[in-house]
N, C-alpha and C positions, 0 to 999 in steps of 0.2 A: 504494500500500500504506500508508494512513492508519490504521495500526493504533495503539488509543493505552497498548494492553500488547501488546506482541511478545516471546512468550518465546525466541524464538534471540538474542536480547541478553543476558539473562541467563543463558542456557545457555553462548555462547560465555567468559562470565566463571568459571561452574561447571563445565565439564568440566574445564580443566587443574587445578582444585583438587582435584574428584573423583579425578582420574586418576593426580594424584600423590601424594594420602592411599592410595588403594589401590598405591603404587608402596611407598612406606614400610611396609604392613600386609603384603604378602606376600614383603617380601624374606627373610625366615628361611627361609620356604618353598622358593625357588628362586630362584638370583642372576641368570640369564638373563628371570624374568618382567616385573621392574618395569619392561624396557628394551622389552618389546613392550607393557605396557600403557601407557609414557608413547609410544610412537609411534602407539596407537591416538587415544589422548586426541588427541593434536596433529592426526590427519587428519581425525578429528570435526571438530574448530575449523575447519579449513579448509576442510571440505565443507558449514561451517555458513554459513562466511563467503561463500563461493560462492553458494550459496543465496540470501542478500540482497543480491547482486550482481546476480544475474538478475529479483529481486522488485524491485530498487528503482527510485524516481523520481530522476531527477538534474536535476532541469530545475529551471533560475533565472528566476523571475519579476521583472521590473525592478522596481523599487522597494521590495521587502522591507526589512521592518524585524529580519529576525531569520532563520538557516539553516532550512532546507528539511530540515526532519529527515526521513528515505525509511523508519523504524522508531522507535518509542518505547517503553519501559516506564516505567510511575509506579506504586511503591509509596510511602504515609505512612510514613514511620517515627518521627522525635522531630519531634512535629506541635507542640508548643513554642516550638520554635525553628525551626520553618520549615524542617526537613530532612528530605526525601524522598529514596526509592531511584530515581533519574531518572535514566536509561538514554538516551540517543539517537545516532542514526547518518543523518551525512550522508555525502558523497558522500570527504569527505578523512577522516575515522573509519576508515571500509570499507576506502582501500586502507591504510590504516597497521597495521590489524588483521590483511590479508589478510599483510601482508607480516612481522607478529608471528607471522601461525601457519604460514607458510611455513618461514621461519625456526626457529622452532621445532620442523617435525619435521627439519629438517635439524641444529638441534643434539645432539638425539636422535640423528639416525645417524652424527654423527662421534665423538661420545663412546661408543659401542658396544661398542669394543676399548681404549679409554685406561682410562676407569674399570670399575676393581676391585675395590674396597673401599667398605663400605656404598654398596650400587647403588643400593637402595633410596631412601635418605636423601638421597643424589645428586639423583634424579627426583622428590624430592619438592620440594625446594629447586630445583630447573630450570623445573620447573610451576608452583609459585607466582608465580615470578618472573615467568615468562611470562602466570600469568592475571591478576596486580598490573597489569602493564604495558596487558593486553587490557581491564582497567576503568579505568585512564588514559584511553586515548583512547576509552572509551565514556561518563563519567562528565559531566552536565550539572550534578549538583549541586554546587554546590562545596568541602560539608565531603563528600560523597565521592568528589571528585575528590582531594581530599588526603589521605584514606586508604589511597586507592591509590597514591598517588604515595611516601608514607611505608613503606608495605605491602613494596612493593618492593623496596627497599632489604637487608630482612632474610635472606631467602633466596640474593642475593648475595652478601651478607659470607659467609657461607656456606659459598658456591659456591670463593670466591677463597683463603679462609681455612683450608677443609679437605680440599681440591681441587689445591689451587695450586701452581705451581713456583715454586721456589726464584731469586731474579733471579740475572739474571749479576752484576749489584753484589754480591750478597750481602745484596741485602734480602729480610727473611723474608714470605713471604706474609702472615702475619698483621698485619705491619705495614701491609702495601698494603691489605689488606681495610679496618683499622682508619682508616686514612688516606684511605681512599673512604668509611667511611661518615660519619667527620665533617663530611668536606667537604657531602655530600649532607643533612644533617640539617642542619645550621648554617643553608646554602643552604633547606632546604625551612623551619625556624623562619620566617627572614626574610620567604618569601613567606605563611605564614602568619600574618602581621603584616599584609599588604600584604591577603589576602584577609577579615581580621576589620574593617580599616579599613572597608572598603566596606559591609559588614553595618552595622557603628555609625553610618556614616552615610546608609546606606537607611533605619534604624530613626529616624533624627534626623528626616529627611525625609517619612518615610511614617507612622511611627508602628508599623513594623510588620517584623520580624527574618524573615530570609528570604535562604536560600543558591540560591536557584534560578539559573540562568544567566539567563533573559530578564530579570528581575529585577533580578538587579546590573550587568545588562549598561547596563540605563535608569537605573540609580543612577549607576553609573560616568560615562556619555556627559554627564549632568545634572553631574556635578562636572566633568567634563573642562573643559566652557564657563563656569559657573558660578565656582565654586574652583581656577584651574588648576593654582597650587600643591601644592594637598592633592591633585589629582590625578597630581602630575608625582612625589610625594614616594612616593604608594602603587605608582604605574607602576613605578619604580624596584624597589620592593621585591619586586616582582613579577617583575621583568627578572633581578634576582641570583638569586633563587629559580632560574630555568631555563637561566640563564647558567653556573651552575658545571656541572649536568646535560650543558650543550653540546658540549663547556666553551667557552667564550667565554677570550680572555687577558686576565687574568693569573689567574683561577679555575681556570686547568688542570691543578694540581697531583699531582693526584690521578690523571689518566687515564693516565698514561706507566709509572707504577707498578703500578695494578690489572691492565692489559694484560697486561703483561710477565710477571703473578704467576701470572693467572686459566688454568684447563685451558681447552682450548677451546671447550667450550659455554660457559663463560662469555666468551671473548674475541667468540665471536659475540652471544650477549646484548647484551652490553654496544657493541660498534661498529655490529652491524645494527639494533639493536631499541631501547637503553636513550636512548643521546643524541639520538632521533627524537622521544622524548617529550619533550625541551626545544624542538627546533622547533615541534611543536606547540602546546605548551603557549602559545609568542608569540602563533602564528598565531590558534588559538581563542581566548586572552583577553584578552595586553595589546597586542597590534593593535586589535581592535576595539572592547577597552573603554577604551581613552584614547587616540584618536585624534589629536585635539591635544597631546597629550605626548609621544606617540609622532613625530609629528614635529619636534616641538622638540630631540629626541633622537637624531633619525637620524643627524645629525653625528656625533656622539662613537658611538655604534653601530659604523655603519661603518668608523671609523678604528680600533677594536679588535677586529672583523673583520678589517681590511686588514692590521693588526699582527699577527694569529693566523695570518695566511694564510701570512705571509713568516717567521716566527719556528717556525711547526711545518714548513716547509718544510725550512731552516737545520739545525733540532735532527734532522730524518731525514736530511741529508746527514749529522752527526756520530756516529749509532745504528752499531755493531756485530751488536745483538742484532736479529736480523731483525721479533719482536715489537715491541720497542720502535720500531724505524725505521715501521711502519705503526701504532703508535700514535699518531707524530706528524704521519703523513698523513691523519687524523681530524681533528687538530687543525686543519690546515691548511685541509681541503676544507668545515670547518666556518664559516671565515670568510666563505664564500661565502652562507652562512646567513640573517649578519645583513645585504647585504649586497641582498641577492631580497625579506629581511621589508621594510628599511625604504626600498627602493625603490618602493614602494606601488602595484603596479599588480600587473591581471591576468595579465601577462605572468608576469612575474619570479616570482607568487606559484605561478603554472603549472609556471615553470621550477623551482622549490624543490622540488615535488612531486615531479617525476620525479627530479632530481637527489637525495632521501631514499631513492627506493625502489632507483636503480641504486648509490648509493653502500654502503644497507644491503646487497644482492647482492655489489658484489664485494669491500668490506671482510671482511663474513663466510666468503666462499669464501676470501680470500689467508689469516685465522684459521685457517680449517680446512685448509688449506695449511701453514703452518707448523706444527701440530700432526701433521701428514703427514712431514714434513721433517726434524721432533724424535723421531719414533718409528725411524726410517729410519738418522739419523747422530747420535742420540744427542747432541745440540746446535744452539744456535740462532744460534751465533754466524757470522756471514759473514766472517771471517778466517781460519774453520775450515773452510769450505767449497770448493768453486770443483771443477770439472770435472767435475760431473755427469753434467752433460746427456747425455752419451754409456752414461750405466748406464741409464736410463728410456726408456722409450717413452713412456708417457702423461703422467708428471708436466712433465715438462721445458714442453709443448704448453700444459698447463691453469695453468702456473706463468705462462708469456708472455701469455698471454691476460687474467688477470684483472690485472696489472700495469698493460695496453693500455688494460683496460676503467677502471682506477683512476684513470690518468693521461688521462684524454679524448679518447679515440680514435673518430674518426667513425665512424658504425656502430653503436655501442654507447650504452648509457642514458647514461650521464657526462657522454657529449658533449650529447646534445640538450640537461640540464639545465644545466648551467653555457653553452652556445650561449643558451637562454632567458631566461636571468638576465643576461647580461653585453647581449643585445639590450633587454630591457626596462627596465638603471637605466641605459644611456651617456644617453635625454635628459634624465633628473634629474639623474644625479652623473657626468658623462665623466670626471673625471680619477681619480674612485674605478674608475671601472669599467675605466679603461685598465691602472691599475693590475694589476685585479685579473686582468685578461687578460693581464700582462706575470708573472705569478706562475704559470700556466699552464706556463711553459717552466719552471720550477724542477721540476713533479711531472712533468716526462721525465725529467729528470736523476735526480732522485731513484729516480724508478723503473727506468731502467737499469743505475744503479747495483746497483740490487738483485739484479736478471737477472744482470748480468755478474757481480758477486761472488760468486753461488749456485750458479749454472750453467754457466758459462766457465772458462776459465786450465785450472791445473792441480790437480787434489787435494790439500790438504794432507796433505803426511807425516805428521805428528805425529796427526791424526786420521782416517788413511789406517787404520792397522792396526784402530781400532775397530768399522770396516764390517764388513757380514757381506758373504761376496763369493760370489757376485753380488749386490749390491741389491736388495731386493723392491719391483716397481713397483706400482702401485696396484693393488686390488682392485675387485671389481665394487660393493661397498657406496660405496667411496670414487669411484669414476670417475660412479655414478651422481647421487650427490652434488653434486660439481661441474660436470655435465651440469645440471641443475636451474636454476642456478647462471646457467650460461652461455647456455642458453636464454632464462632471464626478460631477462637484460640483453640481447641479441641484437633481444628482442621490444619490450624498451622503447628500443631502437637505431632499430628499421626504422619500427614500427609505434607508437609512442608514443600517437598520438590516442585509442585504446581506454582509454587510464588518463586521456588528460586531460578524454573525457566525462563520466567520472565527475566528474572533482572540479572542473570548471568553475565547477556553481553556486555551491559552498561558497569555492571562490577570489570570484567574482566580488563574493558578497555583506561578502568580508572587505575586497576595496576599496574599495567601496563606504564601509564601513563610518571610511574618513576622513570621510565628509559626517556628523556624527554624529546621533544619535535628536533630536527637537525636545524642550524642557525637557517641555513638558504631560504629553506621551505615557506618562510614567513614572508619573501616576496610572492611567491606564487599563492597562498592565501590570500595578499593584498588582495591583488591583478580577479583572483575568485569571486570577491567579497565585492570590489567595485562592478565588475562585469554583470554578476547578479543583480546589483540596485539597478542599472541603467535596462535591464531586461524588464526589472519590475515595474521602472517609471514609464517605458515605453509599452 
């Protein structure tokens, strides 16, 4: 399917915009409508996404100089400066989008019954965010990849800020929003430093301004070997841009607080969907556009990985707030992250993969779990808790399960991705990787922890009389939900190889992509890249 305008690229970027402008135009109308046309939009995206699942090629050709894109769109737009509407989707796009719009109508049906108050405004700010997020990981051009990445950002302060509970600290939501969006903008500046760099010196080089990916990918690969300095200084710049996003430590500031603040489409946003786009962001561009810096760097990487891993571990042994304690199990499974990037092989980059989609599944389900668990006892605190188990049929069941599936239980996606990653870097790094497998038995603890303090002992007096008695167990919106939920990771448990044909080529060529581009090559990508625009304007 060598199509070189595919409009289901574009479309998956325009419905949740469509879907959620008309979510905000007819709420006056009816407060129940804007909730079924934002779960239309969302099954569109997803049945779109399927679609190019079934159309596409995934197959890696050895020796490629550049991904295997399986759909493209190219509009001119500020022809100037070299910046087009350039759309492409490889085989690692596909499932990150698939799992954005997945995601997506699942934050749609847990937010169903929590949000009351402007619905509309809600679903408009949920759909932007999610279609920001779906031109991240489709966007090849680089100023509009940073559009989107910027784009983003808006509709979640949003989300957090006029949405949000109130923390158990007593920090106001608006300060968590405020304090996510600095960090994220500070972070997104700096990489847009890191990405102007490269333009000023393609144009030094070439004579000729131009944000395309292939493009700067042969600028980049030409400074990498050439200037490695100037290349190790932008790489950086580049890394903190998607490292606070991550969060990588000590950039993590921001995540423990937005969590704890945000309703729960935004806590699933934000753990299933939002810090996927910093993994990515490595994998697509400062993997393979500074190859040699990127390994001069894997040291120091790793060891603040390996510190994130132990230190988010730590801070969810000392969380109360059930939000907050899987905040910092984010943080934690995140250091696994940097850990599969800079192990540089097909293996690890394989295992990263499935480990984003099974970690996006069941952080998001334990989100919408605790937003299950706040509606029910009217608090999220596990001191307040304990003796449940015995008022539920269902919840108790689907609470233990995604806990199993969080903390690496064979069976389940978790385990095959973190199995993947820890088999692919012990011949690089064994003592990181022994490490990072001896951190493994910390997220049992931590998650038993949870189980036993939510579920077991005895019910707290003091917030005993607040229940409503008997208990309301879950409904069929809610049991379907995390059925979905359970499924996908069950299927990326048994059967994994379905997700890893997909993204095979796009891993293989991003190892590849240590051997960097030869210097020449980056005039004949010029001569490619201008010849293309002048086909498209004519």
């Amino acid at each position: 399917m060598e199509s070189s305008n595919n409009l289901i690229l574009p479309a998956l970027i325009l419905v949740p915009f469509i879907a959620g402008f008309l979510c905000w135009i007819v709420d006056r109308l009816d407060q129940h409508l804007p909730r079924y046309i934002a779960l239309v939009g969302m099954l569109i995206t997803l049945g779109l996404t399927i679609a190019l699942w079934n159309q596409g090629d995934f197959t890696y050709q050895l020796g490629q100089k550049a991904p295997t894109w399986a759909a493209e769109f190219h509009l001119p737009w500020i022809q100037s400066l070299g910046i087009s509407i350039h759309l492409a989707m490889d085989g690692l796009s596909l499932l990150m989008v698939g799992l954005t719009a997945l995601l997506g109508v699942l934050a749609v049906g847990c937010s169903w019954g929590e949000i009351q108050k402007n619905v509309g405004f809600f679903h408009l700010n949920l759909l932007w965010s999610l279609g920001g997020v779906i031109g991240v990981f489709l966007a090849i051009d680089m100023f509009l990849f940073f559009f989107f990445w910027e784009m983003m950002l808006v509709p979640i302060y949003f989300l957090i800020a006029l949405w949000g509970h109130k923390g158990a600290d007593g920090k106001s939501r608006v300060y968590a929003a405020t304090k996510f969006f600095i960090y994220t903008q500070v972070a997104g500046l700096i990489m847009l430093i890191g990405i102007l760099g490269l333009v000023v010196y393609g144009y030094m080089m070439t004579g000729m301004v131009g944000f395309d990916y292939n493009y700067l990918l042969a600028v980049a690969n030409t400074l990498d070997q050439q200037a490695p300095h100037i290349a190790y200084a932008l790489m950086i710049c580049m890394f903190i841009g998607f490292a606070v996003k991550l969060p990588v430590f000590p950039l993590h500031g921001w995540l423990p607080d937005a969590h704890a603040q945000a309703p729960t489409a935004g806590s699933v946003d934000l753990a299933g969907i939002l810090i996927k786009t910093a993994a990515y962001g490595l994998l697509r561009f400062v993997i393979p556009f500074f190859p040699a810096a990127s390994a001069q760097f894997a040291d120091i990487a790793i060891i603040l990985g390996l510190i994130g891993v132990f230190y988010g571990a730590w801070c969810a042994f000392q969380q109360t707030d059930m939000k907050r304690l899987l905040a910092y199990t984010s943080i934690s499974h995140m250091g696994f992250v940097l850990l599969a990037l800079y192990a540089g092989n097909v293996l690890t980059f394989q295992g990263l993969m499935i480990m984003m989609l099974a970690h996006g599944l069941s952080s998001a389900a334990l989100f919408i779990m605790c937003g299950q668990v706040y509606e029910r006892l009217h608090t999220r605190d596990l001191r307040l808790m304990g003796g449940i188990r015995g008022q539920f049929q269902y919840l108790p069941f689907f609470l233990m399960f995604f806990v199993s599936a969080l903390v690496g239980i064979p069976g389940l996606g978790n385990f095959i991705g973190e199995f993947l990653i820890l088999m692919g870097s012990f011949g690089k790094f064994p003592m990181f990787t022994i490490l990072a497998a001896v951190s493994l038995v910390f997220a049992g603890l931590y998650g038993l922890i949870l189980i036993h303090k939510a579920l077991f002992g005895t019910p707290n007096e003091e917030q005993k009389q607040h229940y409503t008695s008997p208990l309301k167990d879950l409904n069929t919106r809610e049991v379907v939900i995390l059925l979905i939920c359970a499924f996908g990771l069950i299927w990326l448990g048994i059967y994994p190889q379905s997700f890893l044909d997909i993204s095979n080529s796009s891993m293989a060529w991003i190892a590849n992509s240590y051997i960097p581009v030869p210097v020449q090559e980056i005039v004949d990508t010029t001569q490619q890249v201008v010849s293309q625009q002048n086909v498209e304007i004519q």
